[in-house]
BAGU-819678 format. One record per residue (C-alpha): residue in one letter; x, y, z. Coordinates in steps of 0.25 Angstrom, whole numbers, plus 5000, padded with zeros to 4 digits. Layout:
<nodes>
AXYZ/...
</nodes>
This chain:
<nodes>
X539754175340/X538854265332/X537854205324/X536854245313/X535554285313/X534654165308/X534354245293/X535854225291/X535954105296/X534854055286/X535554115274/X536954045279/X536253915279/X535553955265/X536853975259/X537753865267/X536653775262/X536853845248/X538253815249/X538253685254/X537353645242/X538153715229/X539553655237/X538753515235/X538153535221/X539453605215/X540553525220/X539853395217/X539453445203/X540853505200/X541553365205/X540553305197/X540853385184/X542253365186/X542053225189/X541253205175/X542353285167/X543453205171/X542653075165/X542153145153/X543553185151/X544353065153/X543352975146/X542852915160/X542352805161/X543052755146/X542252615147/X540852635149/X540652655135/X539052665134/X538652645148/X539152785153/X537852835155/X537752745167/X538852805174/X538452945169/X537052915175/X537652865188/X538552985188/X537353075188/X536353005196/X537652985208/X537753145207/X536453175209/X536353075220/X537653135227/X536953275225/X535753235233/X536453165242/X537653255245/X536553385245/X535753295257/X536953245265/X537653395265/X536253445269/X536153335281/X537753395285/X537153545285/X536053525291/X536953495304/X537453635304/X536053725296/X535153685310/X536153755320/X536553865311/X535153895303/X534753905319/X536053985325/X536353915335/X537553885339/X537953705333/X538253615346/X539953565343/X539253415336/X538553515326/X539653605325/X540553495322/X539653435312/X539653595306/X541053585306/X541353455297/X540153505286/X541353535275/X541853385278/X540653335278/X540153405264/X541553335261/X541353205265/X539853215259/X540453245244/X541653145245/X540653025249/X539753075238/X540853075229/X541552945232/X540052875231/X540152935217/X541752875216/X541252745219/X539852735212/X540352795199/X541652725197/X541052575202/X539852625191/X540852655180/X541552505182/X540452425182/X540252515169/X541552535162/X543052495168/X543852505181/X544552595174/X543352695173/X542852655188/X544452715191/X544252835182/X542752865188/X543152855202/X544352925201/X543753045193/X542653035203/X543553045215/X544253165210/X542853235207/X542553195224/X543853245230/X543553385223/X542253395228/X542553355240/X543653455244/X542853575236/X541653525245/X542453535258/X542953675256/X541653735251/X540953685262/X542153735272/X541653875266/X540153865264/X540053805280/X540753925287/X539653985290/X539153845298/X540553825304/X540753965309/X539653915319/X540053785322/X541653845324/X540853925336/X540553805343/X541553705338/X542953795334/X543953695329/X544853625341/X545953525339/X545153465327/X544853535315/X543853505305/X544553565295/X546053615292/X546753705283/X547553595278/X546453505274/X545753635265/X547153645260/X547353505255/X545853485251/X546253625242/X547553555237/X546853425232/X545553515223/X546653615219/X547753495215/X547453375221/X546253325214/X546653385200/X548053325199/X547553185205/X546353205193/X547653225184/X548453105189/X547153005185/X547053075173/X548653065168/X548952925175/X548752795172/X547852735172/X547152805160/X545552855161/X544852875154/X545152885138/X545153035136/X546353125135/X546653195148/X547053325145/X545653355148/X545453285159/X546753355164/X546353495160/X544953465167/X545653425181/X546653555179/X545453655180/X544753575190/X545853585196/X546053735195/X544453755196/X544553665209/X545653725216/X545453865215/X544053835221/X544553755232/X545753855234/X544553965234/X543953885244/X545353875255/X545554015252/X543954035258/X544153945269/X545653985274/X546154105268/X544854195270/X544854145285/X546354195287/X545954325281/X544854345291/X545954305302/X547054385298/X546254515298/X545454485312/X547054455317/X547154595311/X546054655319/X546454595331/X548054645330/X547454795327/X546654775340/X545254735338/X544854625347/X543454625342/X543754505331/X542954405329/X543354285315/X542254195311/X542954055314/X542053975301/X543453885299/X543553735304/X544853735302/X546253795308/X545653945302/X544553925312/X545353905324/X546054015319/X544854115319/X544454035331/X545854085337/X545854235331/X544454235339/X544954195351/X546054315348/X545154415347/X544354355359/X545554365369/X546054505365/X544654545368/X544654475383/X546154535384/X545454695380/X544354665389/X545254625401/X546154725398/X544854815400/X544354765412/X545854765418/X545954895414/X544554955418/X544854875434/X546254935436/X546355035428/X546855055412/X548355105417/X548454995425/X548054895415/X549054945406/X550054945414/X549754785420/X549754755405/X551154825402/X551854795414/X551054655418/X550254625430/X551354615443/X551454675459/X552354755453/X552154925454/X553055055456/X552855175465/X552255275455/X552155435461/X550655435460/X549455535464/X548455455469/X546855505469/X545955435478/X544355465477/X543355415487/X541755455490/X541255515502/X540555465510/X540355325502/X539855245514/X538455335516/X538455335500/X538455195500/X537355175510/X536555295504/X536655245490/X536055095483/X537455035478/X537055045463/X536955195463/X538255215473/X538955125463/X538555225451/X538955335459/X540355285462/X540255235446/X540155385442/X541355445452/X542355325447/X541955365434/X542255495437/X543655455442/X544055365431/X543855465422/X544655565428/X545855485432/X545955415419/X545755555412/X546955615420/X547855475418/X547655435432/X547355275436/X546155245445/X546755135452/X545555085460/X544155115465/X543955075479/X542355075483/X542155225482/X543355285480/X544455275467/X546055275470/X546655345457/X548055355455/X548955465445/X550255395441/X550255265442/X550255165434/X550455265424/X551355395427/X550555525427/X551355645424/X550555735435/X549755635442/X549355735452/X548955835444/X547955755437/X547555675449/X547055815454/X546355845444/X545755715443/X545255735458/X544555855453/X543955805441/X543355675449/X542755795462/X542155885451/X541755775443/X541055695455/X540555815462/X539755865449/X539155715449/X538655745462/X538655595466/X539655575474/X540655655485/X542055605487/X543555635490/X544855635483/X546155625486/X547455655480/X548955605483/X550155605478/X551355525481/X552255395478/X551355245477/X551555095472/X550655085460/X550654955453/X550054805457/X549754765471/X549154615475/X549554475472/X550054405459/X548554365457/X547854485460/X548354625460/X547754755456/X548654895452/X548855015465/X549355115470/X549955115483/X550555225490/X550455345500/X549755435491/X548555335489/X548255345503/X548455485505/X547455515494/X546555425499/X546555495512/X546355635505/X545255575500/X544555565514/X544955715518/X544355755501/X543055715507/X543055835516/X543655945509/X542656035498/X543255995485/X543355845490/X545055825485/X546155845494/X547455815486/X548855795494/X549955895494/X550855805483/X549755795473/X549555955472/X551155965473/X551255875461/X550155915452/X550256035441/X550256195447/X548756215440/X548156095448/X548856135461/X548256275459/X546956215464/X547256155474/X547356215488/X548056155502/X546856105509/X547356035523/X548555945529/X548055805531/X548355685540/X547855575531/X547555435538/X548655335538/X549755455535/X550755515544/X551055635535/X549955735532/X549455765520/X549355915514/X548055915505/X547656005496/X546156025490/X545256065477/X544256145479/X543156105466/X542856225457/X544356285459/
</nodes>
């Protein structure tokens, strides 16, 4: 995984730090402020009569204790995750881990705070007032806790991504998953509705607290509400929708053909899996191209396509081929003559040479044996003159070779029926040609060493290709090939005509 350089690392941790710090402070002041609303509204707590500046003392000397303490605690949580990433290297899966759980924690570290507050307060406002003004206290308090606990969680999902993204690298999410989609949908639910109507149902249902009239109250939890939800909606549609939109148009990409995707995974949740997946996608089209590549640039690109339409099987068909066999002269005494780093260059250059041509003129070079290349016209694709164009591959490769001035060799040429298709076992097998004509333009080739324009071609071949090919050519000699009873009339080039 790519990570930033360290001066972007230092301004993420500046402004996660940033960010960690205003979620703290705002969504402790906001459930604060509403918490203090709802009492002044409903005339909470109704019996302390004089003695209500204890409790507001308390109230205020507990806020500023639970800001210090919360700012130190939340500090102690991020400074498992600033160390490795202020550093850029990458967390070891216990620090990762602990990464992972930083919005829970945040969350547990405001619902403790808040439930100190709960208790403290409430037992402070019995002891001053009524149990009907501890109930009343607590329960307010409590409402002002759950909200700030679920805004707390979703903001810290948000303001952590950049961490997460990390420790997702080393520790994606397996069977068990810090966080869900469900879970952010629910914890929405309850700031958009759940809280606000539960505030409503203490407000409306016996028993009665407080003194005041409602309607305030109740308009006051009806914008909260409001207020509430479309930041934690704001806050979903952040941490599920704006992920899906990045998914939908990488699966885009990758369905017009690009396999160069890469998608953040910064979610803890099913969403990250899903990048995680999307990754993997992208990852294993890539590994498919490249072994199409390789397949292709080992037996040829004809051949590949045709294993990948037709499937990989010892099957084939006897094609009418021309067949093109090119071998150097004299290679032993080359070899011996020449350091093995520069012989191979040289043979580099005349296969080069060869590929070129055959591919240019739709022929298949179907294998290079040592010094020598076996290149066939007609199989596995059809060719509508194969000989023809084999010809004037055989002179394109001479003149091409003999301007070079590397290398001397022979080619021959034949035509005639061969099996072409795959040869071997079910485990391993490799695309051929088999027939008479491979052999008899094998044999020319031995012959093409001795005559002046080095290409000897076989009677068929010159028959078969178009009238201004044959024009060049001119019967050179009847020959009796090795391993075959019939002769062979052979016809040559001479270069330059």
């Amino acid at each position: 995984m790519h990570r930033p350089g360290l001066s972007t690392r230092f301004r993420t941790v500046l402004r996660t730090s940033a960010g960690f710090a205003a979620l703290g402070f705002g969504s402790s002041f906001c459930g604060a402020g509403m918490v203090f609303l709802l009492l002044t509204l409903q005339g909470l707590p109704a019996d302390v009569g004089g003695r209500g500046w204890i409790l507001a003392v308390c109230a205020a000397g507990y806020v500023l204790l639970s800001l210090l303490v919360g700012t130190a605690w939340a500090g102690l949580l991020q400074r498992r995750t600033v160390v490795w990433f202020l550093f850029g290297r990458a967390p070891s899966p216990e620090e990762a881990a602990k990464a992972l759980r930083l919005p829970v924690d945040l969350a547990v570290v405001s619902g403790t705070l808040w439930f100190g507050g709960t208790v403290v307060l409430g037992v402070l406002a019995w002891a001053l007032g009524s149990a009907a003004d501890a109930l009343g206290v607590s329960l307010t308090i409590l409402l002002g806790g759950l909200t700030t606990v679920g805004l707390t969680y979703l903001a810290a999902e948000w303001v952590a991504r950049p961490v997460m993204a990390m420790a997702l690298d080393v520790a994606p999410p397996r069977d068990r998953l810090p966080s869900t989609v469900l879970s952010r949908l629910v914890l929405t639910w309850s700031l958009a509705s759940g809280v606000p109507l539960l505030g409503v149902l203490l407000v409306v249902l016996p028993p009665d607290l407080g003194d005041a009239d409602p309607t305030y109250a109740l308009l006051s939890l009806a914008i909260l509400g409001l207020v509430v939800g479309a930041l934690g909606t704001a806050l979903l549609a952040r941490a599920v929708a704006a992920p899906l939109h990045h998914l939908r148009l990488a699966l885009d990409q990758i369905a017009r053909g690009r396999t160069d995707v890469t998608v953040g995974v910064d979610d803890a949740s099913e969403i990250g899996r899903l990048q995680a997946s999307v990754n993997d996608l992208a990852a294993g089209l890539r590994e498919q191209e490249r072994l199409r590549d390789l397949f292709g640039r080992h037996v040829g690109a004809d051949v590949a396509r045709h294993a990948l339409e037709y499937g990989a099987s010892l099957s084939g068909d006897v094609r009418e081929v021309t067949a093109l066999f090119v071998d150097v002269v004299d290679s032993t005494a080359l070899a011996a003559r020449l350091p093995p780093e520069e012989l191979v260059r040289k043979l580099n250059r005349l296969f080069a040479s060869v590929v070129d041509a055959v591919e240019t003129h739709g022929g298949l070079v179907n294998k290079f044996q040592g010094d020598a290349a076996l290149c066939v016209f007609g199989a596995p694709t059809r060719h509508a003159d194969a000989a023809t164009s084999a010809l004037l591959v055989a002179r394109a490769i001479r003149d091409e070779v003999a301007a070079g001035g590397d290398l001397d060799l022979g080619i021959g040429v034949a035509r005639g029926p061969a099996f072409a298709g795959q040869l071997g076992t079910s485990t391993r097998f490799e695309y051929t040609v088999i027939g008479d004509a491979v052999n008899e333009a094998a044999r020319l080739t031995e012959h093409a060493k001795q005559v002046p324009g080095r290409i000897l071609a076989s009677e068929a071949v010159v028959e078969a290709c178009a009238a201004a090919e044959r024009d060049r050519w001119n019967r050179e000699a009847t020959l009796h090939l090795r391993g075959r009873a019939e002769p062979t009339v052979a016809w040559a080039d001479c270069p330059g005509q």
